[in-house]
C-alpha positions as CSV (number, residue, x, y, z in Angstrom):
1,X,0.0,0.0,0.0
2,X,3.0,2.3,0.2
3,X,3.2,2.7,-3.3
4,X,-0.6,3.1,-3.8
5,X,-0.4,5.9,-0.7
6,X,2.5,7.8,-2.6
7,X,0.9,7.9,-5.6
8,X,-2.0,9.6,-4.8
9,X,-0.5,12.0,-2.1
10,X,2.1,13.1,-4.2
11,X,-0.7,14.4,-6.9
12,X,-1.7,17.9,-3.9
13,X,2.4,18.6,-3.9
14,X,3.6,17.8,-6.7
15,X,6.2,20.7,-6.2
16,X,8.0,18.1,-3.4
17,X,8.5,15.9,-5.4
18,X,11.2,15.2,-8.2
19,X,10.3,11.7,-8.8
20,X,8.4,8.4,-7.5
21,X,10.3,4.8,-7.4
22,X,7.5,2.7,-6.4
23,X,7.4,-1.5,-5.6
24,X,4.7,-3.1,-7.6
25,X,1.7,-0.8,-6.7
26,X,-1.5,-2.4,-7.1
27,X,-4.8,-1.1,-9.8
28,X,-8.0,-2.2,-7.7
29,X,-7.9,-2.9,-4.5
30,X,-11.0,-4.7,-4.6
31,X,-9.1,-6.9,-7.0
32,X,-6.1,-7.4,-5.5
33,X,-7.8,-8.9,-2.2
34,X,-9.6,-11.0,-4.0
35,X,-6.6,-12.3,-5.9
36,X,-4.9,-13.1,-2.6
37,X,-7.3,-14.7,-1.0
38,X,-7.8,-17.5,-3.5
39,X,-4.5,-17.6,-4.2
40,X,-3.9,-18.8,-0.3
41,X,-7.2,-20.7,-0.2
42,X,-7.4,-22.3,-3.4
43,X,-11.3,-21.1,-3.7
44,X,-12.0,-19.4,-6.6
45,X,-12.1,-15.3,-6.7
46,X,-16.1,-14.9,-6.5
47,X,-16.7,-16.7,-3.1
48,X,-14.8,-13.5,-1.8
49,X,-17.0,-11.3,-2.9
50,X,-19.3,-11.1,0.0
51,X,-16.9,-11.2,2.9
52,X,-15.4,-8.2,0.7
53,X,-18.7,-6.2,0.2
54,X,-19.3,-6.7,4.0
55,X,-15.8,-5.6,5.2
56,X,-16.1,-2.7,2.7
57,X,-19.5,-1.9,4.5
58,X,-17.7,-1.8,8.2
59,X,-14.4,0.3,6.7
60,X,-17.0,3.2,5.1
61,X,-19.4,2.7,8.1
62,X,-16.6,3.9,10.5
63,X,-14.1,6.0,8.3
64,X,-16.7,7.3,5.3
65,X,-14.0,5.6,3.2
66,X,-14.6,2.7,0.7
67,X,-12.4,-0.2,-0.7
68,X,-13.8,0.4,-4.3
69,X,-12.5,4.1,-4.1
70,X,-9.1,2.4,-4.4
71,X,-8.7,2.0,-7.9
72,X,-5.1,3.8,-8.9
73,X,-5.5,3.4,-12.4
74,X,-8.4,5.7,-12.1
75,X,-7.4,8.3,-10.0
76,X,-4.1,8.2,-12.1
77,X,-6.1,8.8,-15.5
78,X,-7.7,11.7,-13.1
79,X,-5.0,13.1,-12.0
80,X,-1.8,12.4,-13.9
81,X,0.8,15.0,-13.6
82,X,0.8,17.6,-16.9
């Protein structure tokens, strides 16, 4: 998540920053969780789908924000430094 976290705070000061080295940051979170999961468990991807929804439910429920908002691919299309 480091690399995720440095994309998108380096977008509001972009002034501090002369470049970005970053270790295999991820697209979708949503996606990436669902990838690990069945790749430790052997189940396949859409079993997770629920547990996800609900854990996204508790997260935005007690912080306002939501697993689906991570999707860096997005917010870099949004975004991207000119």
């Amino acid at each position: 998540m480091g690399a995720v976290t440095a994309l998108m705070y380096t977008h509001k000061t972009p002034e501090k920053v002369a470049g970005l080295i970053l270790d295999s940051p991820f697209k979708d979170l949503r996606k990436l969780i669902k990838e690990l999961a069945s790749d430790r468990t052997g189940l396949p991807k859409f079993i997770f789908e629920p547990v996800i929804s609900y854990i996204d439910l508790e997260i935005k429920s007690k912080t306002g924000f939501s697993v689906n908002e991570l999707k860096v691919k997005n917010f870099m299309q949004n975004h991207a430094f000119k």
